[in-house]
C-alpha positions in Angstrom: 0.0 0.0 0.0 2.7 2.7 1.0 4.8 2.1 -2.3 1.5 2.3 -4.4 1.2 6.1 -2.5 4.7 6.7 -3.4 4.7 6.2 -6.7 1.2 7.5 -6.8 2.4 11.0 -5.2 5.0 11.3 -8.0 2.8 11.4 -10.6 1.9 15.1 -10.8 -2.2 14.3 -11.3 -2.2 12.2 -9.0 -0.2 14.2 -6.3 -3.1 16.9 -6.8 -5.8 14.4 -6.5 -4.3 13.3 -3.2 -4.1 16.7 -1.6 -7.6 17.6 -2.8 -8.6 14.5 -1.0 -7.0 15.1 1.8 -8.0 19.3 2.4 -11.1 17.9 1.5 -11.2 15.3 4.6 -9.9 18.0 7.0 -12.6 20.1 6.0 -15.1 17.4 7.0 -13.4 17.3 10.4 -13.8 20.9 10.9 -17.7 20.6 10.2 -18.1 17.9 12.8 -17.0 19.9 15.6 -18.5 23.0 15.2 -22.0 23.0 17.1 -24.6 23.8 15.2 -26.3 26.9 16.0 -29.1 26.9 18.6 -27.8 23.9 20.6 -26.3 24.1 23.7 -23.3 21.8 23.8 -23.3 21.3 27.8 -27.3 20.0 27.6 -25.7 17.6 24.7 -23.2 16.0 26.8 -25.6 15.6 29.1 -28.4 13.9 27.3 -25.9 11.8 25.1 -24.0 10.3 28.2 -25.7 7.2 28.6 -25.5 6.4 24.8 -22.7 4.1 23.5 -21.6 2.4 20.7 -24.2 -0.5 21.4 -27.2 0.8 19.8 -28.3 2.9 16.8 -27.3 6.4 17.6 -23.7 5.3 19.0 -23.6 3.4 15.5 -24.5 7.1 13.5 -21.8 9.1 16.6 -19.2 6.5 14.5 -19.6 6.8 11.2 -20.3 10.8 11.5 -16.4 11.1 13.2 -18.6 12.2 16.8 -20.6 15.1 15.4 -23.4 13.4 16.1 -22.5 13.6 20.0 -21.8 16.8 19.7 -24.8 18.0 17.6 -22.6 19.4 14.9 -23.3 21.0 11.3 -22.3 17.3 10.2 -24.3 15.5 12.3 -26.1 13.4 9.9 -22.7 12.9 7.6 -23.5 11.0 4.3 -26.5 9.3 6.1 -29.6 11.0 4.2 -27.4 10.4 1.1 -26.4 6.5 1.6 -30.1 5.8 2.4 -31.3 7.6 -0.8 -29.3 6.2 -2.8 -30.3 2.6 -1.7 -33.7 3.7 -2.2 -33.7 5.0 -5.7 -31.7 1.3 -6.3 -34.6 -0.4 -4.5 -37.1 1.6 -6.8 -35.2 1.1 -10.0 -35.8 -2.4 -9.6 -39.3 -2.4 -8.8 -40.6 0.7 -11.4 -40.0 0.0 -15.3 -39.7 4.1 -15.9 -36.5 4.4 -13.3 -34.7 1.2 -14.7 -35.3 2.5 -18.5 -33.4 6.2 -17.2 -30.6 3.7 -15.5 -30.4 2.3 -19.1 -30.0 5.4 -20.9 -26.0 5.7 -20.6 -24.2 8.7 -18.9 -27.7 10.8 -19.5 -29.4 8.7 -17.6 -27.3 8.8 -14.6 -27.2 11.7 -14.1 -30.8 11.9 -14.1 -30.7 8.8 -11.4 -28.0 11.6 -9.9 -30.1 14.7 -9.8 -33.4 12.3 -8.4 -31.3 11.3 -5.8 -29.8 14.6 -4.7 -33.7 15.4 -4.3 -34.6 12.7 -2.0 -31.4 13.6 0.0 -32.8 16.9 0.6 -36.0 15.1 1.8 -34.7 12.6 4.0 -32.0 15.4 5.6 -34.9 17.5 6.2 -36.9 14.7 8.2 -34.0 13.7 9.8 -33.2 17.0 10.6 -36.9 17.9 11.9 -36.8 14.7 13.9 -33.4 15.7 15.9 -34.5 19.2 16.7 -38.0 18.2 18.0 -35.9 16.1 20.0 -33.7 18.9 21.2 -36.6 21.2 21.9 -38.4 18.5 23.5 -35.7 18.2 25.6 -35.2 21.9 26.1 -31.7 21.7 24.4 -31.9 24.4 22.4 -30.8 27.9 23.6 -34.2 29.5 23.6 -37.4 27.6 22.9 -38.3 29.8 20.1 -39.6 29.0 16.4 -36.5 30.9 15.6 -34.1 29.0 17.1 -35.9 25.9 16.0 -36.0 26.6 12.2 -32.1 27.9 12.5 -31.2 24.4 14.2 -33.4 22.7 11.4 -32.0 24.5 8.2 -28.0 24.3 10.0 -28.9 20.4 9.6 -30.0 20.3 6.6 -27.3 22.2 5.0 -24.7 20.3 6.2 -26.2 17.3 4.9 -26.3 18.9 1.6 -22.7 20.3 1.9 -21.3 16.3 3.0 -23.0 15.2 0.1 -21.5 17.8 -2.0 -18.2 17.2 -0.8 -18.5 13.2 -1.7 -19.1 13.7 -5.0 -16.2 16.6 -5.6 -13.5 14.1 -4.4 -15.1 11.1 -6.3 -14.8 13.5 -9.5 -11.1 15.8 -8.4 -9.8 13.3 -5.6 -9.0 9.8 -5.4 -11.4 6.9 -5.0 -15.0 6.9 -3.9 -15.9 9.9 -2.2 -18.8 8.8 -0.1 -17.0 5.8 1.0 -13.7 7.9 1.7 -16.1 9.9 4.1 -17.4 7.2 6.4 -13.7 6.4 6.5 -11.9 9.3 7.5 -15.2 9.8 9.8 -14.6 6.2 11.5 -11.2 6.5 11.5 -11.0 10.0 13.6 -12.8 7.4 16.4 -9.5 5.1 17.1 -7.7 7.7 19.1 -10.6 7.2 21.8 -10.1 3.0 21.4 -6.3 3.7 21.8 -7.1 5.6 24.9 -9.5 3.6 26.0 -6.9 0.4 25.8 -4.4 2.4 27.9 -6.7 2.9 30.6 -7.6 -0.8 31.2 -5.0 -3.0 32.6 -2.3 -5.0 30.3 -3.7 -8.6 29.9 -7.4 -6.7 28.6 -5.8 -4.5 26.7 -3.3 -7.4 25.3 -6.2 -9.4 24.7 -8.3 -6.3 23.1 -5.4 -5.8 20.7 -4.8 -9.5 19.4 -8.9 -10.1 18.9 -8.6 -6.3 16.6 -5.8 -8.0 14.8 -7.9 -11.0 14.1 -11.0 -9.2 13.2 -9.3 -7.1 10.5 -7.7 -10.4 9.0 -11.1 -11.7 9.4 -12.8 -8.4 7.8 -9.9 -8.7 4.4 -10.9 -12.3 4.1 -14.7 -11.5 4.1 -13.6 -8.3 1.3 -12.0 -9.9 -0.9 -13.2 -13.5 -1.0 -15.8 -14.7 -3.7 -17.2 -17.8 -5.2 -15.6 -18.0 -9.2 -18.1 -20.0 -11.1 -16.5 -21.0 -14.1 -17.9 -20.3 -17.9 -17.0 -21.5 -21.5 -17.7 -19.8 -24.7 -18.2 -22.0 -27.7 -16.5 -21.3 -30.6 -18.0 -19.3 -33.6 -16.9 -18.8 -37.2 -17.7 -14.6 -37.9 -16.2 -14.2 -41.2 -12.8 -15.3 -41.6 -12.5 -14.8 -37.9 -12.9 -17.2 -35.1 -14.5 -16.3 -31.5 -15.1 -17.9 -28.4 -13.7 -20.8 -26.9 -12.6 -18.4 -24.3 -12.9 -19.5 -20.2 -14.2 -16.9 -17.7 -15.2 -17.0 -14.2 -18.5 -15.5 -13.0 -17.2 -14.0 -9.3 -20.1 -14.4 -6.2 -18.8 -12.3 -3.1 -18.9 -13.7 -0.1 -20.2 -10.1 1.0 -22.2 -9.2 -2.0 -24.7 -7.1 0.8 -21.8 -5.5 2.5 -22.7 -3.7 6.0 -26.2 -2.7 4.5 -27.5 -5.7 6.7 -26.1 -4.6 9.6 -27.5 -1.2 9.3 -30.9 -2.1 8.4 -31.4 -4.7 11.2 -29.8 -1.9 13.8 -32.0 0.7 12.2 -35.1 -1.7 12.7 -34.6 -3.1 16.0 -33.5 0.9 17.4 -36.7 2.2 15.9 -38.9 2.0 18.7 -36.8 3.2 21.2 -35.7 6.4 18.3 -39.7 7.2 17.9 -40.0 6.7 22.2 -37.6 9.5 22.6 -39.0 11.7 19.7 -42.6 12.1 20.6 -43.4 10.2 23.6 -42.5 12.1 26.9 -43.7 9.6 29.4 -43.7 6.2 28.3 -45.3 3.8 30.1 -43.1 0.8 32.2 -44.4 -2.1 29.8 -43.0 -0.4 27.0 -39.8 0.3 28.9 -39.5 -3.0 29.6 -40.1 -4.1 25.9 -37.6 -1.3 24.9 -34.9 -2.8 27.2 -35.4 -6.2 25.8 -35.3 -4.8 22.4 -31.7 -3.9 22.7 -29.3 -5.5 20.8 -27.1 -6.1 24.2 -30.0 -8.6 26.1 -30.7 -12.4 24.4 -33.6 -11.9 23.1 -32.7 -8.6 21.4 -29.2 -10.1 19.8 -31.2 -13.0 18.6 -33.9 -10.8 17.1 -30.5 -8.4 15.4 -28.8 -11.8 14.1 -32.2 -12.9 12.3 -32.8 -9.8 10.6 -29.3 -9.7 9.9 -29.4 -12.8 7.9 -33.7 -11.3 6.6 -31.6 -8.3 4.9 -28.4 -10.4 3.8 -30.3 -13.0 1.6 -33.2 -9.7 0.6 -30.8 -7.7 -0.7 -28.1 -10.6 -2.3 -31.5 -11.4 -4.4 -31.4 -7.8 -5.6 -28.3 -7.3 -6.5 -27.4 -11.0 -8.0 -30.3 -11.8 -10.4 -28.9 -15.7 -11.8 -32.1 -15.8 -14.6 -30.5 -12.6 -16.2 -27.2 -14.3 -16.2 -28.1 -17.2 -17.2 -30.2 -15.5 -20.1 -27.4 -13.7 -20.9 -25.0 -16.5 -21.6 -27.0 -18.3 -23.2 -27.4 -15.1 -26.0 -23.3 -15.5 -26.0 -22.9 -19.0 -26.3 -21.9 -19.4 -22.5 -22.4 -21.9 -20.4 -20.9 -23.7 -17.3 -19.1 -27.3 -17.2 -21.4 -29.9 -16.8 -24.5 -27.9 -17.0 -27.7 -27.7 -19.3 -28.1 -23.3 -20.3 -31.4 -21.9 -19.7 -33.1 -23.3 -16.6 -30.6 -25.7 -14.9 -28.0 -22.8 -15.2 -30.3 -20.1 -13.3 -31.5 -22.9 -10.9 -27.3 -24.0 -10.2 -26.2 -20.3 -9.5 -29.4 -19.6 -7.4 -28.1 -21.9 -5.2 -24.1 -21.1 -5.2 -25.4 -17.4 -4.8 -27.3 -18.9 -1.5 -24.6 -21.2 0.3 -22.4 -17.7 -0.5 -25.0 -15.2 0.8 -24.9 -17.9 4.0 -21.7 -18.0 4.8 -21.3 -14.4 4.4 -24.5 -13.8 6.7 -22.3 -15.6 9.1 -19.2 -13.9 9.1 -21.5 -10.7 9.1 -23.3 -11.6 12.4 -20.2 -12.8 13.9 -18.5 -9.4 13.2 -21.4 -7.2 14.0 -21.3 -8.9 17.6 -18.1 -8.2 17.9 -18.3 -4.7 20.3 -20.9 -6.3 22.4 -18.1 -8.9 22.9 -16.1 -6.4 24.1 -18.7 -4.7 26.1 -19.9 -8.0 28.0 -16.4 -9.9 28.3 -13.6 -7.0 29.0 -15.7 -4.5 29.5 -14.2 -2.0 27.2 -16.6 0.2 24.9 -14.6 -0.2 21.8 -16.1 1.5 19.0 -13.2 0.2 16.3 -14.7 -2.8 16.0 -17.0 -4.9 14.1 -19.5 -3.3 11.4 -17.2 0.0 11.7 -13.9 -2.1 11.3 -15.2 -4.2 8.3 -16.1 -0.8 6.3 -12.7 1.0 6.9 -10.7 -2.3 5.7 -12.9 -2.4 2.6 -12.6 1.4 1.4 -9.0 0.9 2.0 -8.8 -1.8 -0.4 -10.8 -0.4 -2.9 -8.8 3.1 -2.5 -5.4 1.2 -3.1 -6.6 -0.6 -6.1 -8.4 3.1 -7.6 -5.2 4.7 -6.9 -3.1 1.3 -8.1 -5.4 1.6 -11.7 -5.1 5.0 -12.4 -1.5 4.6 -11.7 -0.8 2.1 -14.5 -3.0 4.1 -16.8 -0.8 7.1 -16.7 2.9 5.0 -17.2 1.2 3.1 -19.8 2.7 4.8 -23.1 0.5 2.9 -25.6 2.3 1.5 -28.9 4.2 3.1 -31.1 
């Protein structure tokens, strides 16, 4: 990785692409720790304190670098922008008009671009309007005014829109994706508190700590980069004078086709009770309490009911995003088809069920990861946020930054033919 940078930073392009990046990532710092205007910062602390890393909202402090804790201008980060954009996906399956735009080449993306920038501005501004009821419910904000609660709403809002703006810039001027390279840099500003935290425990946990985070981002490559490789022939065929085909290609199957979209969704879903509770209900009653408590990803039955959607939303959207009767339909067009197996329906039928021993295994490894911080919490005792779901996503982005950086790279020594 550090000689692809090298040689990446002496490519002059590059070098500016890498800078932009990186002024670009310190301005997203900046933003998530200035307050936003309206709240008062002490009443945050004070409301936040028994939150951790174990539920839903310490999962969004994490991947928004702590400006959710602190109520920043960032608070929401890329959040309103990842969910619409699995949304409009979910939609251009389901609606023949949106998958016809998809279709239309570099027009229609950007009209896929400019819908989703719209539903960002949506979902920021219920998100938004959700927070500050909560603040002015709470009496948070600095004066319980309509003023104060509009400024609060629109600071939101705008930041949102500015994070989103931001991704796109360095995914067009900076290197690799810029939305992912976001809830990096965002996750990553968290593992001075896990160092901190590690010092303050005694040697043997912290030993410990340290050797299972070893393991877990061994664990986290393995689940990146592996993939089921289904192989495919081509028969030969005579085009002219020219012969084609007879070519062998593999047909790769992630292990992680869903990546941590599971994880989020079954947090999301199992949190959103407890979310809605705090919003609009001032005085719950104790049965709900006590259904709230057991809902918590931390008690038996809440962890089982986490690792079942887990494995609802691995194997829903592994169905979405790997569709084996297009493939198959599609070889079968090119003359394809796999070793010891009839095209058409057979074909669709034997990848169907690769694509579900895959999805099962990597349901696994998913589940086992996710549980990793309440491990942590239970066992040792140490509220490790670097860990887990967060741990998985910063190992991937680095990989797929490397290999960006390690492409464009070789495009610009390659000096063509003479």
């Amino acid at each position: 990785m550090f000689k692809t940078l090298r040689t990446a930073w002496k490519v002059p392009d590059l070098r500016k692409r890498i800078m932009f990046t990186f002024w670009m990532m310190a301005l997203l710092r900046i933003g998530a720790i200035i307050p936003a205007p309206g709240v008062n910062p002490t009443a945050i602390e004070e409301m936040l304190a028994n939150i951790g890393d174990n539920n839903l909202l310490g999962l969004i402090n994490v991947f928004t670098g702590g400006g959710f804790s602190t109520m920043a201008i960032f608070a929401f980060g890329v959040g309103p922008y990842i969910t619409s954009s699995i949304i409009i996906q979910l939609l251009t399956i389901a609606f023949t008009k949106l998958e016809e735009i998809s279709k239309e080449g570099e027009d229609g993306r950007k009209r896929i671009n400019r819908i989703t920038r719209y539903l960002t501005l949506v979902i920021a501004t219920m998100q938004g309007g959700a927070t500050t009821l909560l603040l002015y419910n709470q009496n948070i904000l600095l004066a319980q005014t309509p003023l104060y609660f509009c400024l609060t709403l629109l600071s939101f809002v705008a930041g949102s829109l500015l994070v989103m703006w931001i991704g796109e810039q360095m995914g067009v001027k900076g290197v690799g994706n810029g939305i992912s390279l976001i809830i990096f840099v965002n996750i990553v500003s968290t593992l001075p508190q896990t160092v901190t935290t590690l010092r303050s425990t005694d040697i043997p946990i912290a030993v410990i700590a340290v050797a299972l985070i070893v393991i877990m981002i061994g664990f986290a490559v393995l689940m990146s980069l592996g993939e089921r490789r289904v192989p495919v022939q081509y028969a030969k065929r005579m085009s002219g004078r020219k012969m084609y085909g007879g070519q062998t290609q593999n047909i790769p199957i992630k292990v992680n086709l869903a990546g941590v979209l599971p994880v989020i969704f079954a947090m999301s879903l199992i949190q959103f009770p407890e979310i809605v509770t705090n919003i609009f209900i001032k005085n719950p009653s104790e049965s709900w309490l006590m259904v709230i408590d057991n809902l918590r990803w931390t008690t038996p039955i809440g962890g089982t009911i986490y690792v079942v959607l887990i494995f609802a939303f691995a194997f829903f959207y592994s169905s979405i995003a790997f569709n084996p009767v297009d493939i198959a339909a599609n070889m079968k067009k090119s003359g394809g088809f796999i070793p010891g197996i009839r095209p058409g329906k057979p074909t669709s039928d034997y990848l169907s069920k690769i694509a579900t021993h895959v999805t099962l295994m990597g349901a696994i490894f998913l589940s086992i990861l996710a549980l990793t911080p309440v491990l942590f919490q239970v066992f040792l005792n140490l509220p490790i946020a670097f860990a887990g779901t967060s741990l998985l996503i910063v190992v991937g982005v680095a990989l797929e930054t490397v290999k960006g950086i390690e492409s464009q790279t070789l495009m610009r020594s390659y000096k063509g033919f003479l």
